[in-house]
C-alpha positions in Angstrom: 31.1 1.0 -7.7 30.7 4.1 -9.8 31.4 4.6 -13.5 31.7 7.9 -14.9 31.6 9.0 -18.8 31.0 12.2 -17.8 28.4 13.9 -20.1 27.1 10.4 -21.3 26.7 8.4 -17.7 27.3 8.6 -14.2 26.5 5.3 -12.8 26.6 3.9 -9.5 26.0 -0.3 -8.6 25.7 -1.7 -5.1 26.8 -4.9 -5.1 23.3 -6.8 -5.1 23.1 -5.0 -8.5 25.5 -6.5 -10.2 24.6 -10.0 -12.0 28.3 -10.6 -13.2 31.5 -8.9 -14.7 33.0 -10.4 -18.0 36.2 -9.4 -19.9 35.1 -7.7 -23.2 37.1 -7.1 -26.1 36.8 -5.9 -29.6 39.8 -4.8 -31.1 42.6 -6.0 -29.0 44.6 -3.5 -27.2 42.2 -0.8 -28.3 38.7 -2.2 -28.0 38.8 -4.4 -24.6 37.5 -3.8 -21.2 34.9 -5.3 -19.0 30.8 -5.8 -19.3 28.6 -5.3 -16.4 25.6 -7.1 -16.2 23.5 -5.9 -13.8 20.0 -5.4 -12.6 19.3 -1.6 -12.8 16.5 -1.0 -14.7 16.9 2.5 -15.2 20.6 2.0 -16.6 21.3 0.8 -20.2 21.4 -3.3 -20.7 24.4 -3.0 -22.3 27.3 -1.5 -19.9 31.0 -1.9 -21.2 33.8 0.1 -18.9 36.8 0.9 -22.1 40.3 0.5 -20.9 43.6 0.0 -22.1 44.2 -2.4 -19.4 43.8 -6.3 -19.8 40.0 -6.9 -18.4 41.1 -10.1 -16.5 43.2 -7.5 -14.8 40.4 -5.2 -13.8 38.3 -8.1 -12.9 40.6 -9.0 -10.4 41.0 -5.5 -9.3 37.5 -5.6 -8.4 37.3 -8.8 -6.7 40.7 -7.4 -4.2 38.7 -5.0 -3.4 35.6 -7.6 -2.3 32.7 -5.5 -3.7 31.2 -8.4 -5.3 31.2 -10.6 -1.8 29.7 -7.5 -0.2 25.7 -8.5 -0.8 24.3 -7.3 2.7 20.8 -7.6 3.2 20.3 -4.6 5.2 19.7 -1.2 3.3 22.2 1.5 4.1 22.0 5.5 4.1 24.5 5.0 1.4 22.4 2.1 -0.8 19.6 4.6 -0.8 21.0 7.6 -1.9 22.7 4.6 -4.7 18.9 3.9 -5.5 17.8 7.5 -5.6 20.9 8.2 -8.0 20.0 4.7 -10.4 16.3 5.6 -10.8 17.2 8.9 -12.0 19.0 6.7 -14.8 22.8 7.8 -16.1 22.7 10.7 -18.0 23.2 14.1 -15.1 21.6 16.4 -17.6 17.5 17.5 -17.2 16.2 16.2 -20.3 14.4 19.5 -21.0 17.8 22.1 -20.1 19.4 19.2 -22.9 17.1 19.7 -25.5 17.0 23.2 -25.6 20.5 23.6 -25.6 20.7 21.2 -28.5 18.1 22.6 -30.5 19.2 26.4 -29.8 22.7 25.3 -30.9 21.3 24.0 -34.3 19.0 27.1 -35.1 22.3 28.7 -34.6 24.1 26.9 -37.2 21.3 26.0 -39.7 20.8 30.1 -39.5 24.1 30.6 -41.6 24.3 27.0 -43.6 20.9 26.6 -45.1 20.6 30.3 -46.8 24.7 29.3 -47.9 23.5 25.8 -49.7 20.0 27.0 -51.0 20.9 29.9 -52.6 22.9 29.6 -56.3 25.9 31.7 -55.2 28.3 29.1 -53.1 31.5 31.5 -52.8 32.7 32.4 -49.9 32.3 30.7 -46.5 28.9 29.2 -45.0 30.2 30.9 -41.8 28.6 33.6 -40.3 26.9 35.0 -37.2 24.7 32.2 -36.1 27.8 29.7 -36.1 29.8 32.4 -34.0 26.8 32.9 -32.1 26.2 28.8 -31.4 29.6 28.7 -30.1 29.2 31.3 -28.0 26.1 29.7 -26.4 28.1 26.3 -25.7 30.6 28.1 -23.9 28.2 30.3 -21.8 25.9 27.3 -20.6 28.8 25.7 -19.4 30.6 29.1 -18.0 27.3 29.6 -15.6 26.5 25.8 -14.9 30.0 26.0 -13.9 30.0 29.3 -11.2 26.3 30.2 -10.9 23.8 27.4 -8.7 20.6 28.9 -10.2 21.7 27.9 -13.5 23.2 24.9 -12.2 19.7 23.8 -10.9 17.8 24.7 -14.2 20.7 22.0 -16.0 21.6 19.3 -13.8 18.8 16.6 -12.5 18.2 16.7 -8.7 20.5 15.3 -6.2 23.4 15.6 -9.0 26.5 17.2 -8.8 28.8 19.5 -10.9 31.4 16.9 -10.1 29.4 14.7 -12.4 30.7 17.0 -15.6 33.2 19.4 -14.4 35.7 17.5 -16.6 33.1 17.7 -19.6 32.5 21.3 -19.5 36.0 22.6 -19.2 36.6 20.4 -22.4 33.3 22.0 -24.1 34.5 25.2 -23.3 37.7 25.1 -24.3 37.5 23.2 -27.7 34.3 26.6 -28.4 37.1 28.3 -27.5 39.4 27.2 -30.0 36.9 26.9 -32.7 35.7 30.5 -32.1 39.2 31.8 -32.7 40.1 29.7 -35.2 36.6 31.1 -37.1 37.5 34.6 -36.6 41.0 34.4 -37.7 39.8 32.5 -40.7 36.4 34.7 -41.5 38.7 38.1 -40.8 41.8 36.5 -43.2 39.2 36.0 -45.8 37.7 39.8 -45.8 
């Protein structure tokens, strides 16, 4: 069974994993779907799938397909390449390539906001450079962790694929997009 937030998780469960599958729901209609409790240790305790579908339905979608009677003893090519995936926990992202990312991105912003709140004169826009600049940097790491392998490589754990965010990084890239133009149409407007 695999689960995949994109960005956030990628998981993957072998049968033997799972202990059960229970209908969850918060807010009806909005907040309901179905927790997995499972085994993985590398995984977070607490795994809810969101859908706008009844859970008893997706339970029983499940159980058609007999993934949850399918707890063979023997370990397959498939189960071990499962394993390799669930030690590696959810997230596809090298720790490392994330924190820098994240941090560069920050510098970026904090480079125009903090001389915009500490100084005494607050006219005009905190927008400058460095916010332009952060955006910019979002859409480039995922532009080349899109096309180029190398960079790839330095971003995405090993044995991970860009399938695991393809989705996410078209969406990154395309709300940068938006806000970039929206800034310079807005930082040009007010000059």
């Amino acid at each position: 069974m695999k689960l995949n937030a994109s960005i956030i998780d990628h998981l993957q469960f072998r049968p033997e994993d799972i202990i059960s599958i229970e209908p969850y729901t918060m807010i009806p209609i909005l907040g309901q779907g179905i927790r997995i409790n499972h085994r993985v240790e590398s995984y977070k305790a607490n795994v809810i799938f969101w859908s706008f579908k009844n859970p008893a339905f997706i339970i029983n979608e499940i159980q058609q397909t007999g993934f949850l009677d399918n707890t063979k003893s023997r370990l397959s090519f498939a189960d071990s390449q499962i394993l390799q995936r669930q030690a590696q926990g959810g997230f596809p992202i090298k720790t490392s390539a994330a924190i820098i990312i994240v941090v560069s991105w920050n510098l970026l912003f904090l480079w125009d906001v903090l001389p915009f709140f500490l100084s005494d004169n607050h006219e005009g826009s905190p927008v400058g450079n460095g916010i332009k600049l952060g955006l910019l940097l979002a859409m480039a790491a995922s532009v080349l962790t899109l096309y180029s392998d190398g960079f790839r490589n330095l971003i995405l754990k090993e044995g991970r694929e860009i399938n695991d965010i393809r989705k996410f990084l078209y969406l990154l890239i395309f709300i940068c997009g938006c806000m970039l133009v929206s800034l310079t149409f807005l930082f040009n407007a007010g000059n």
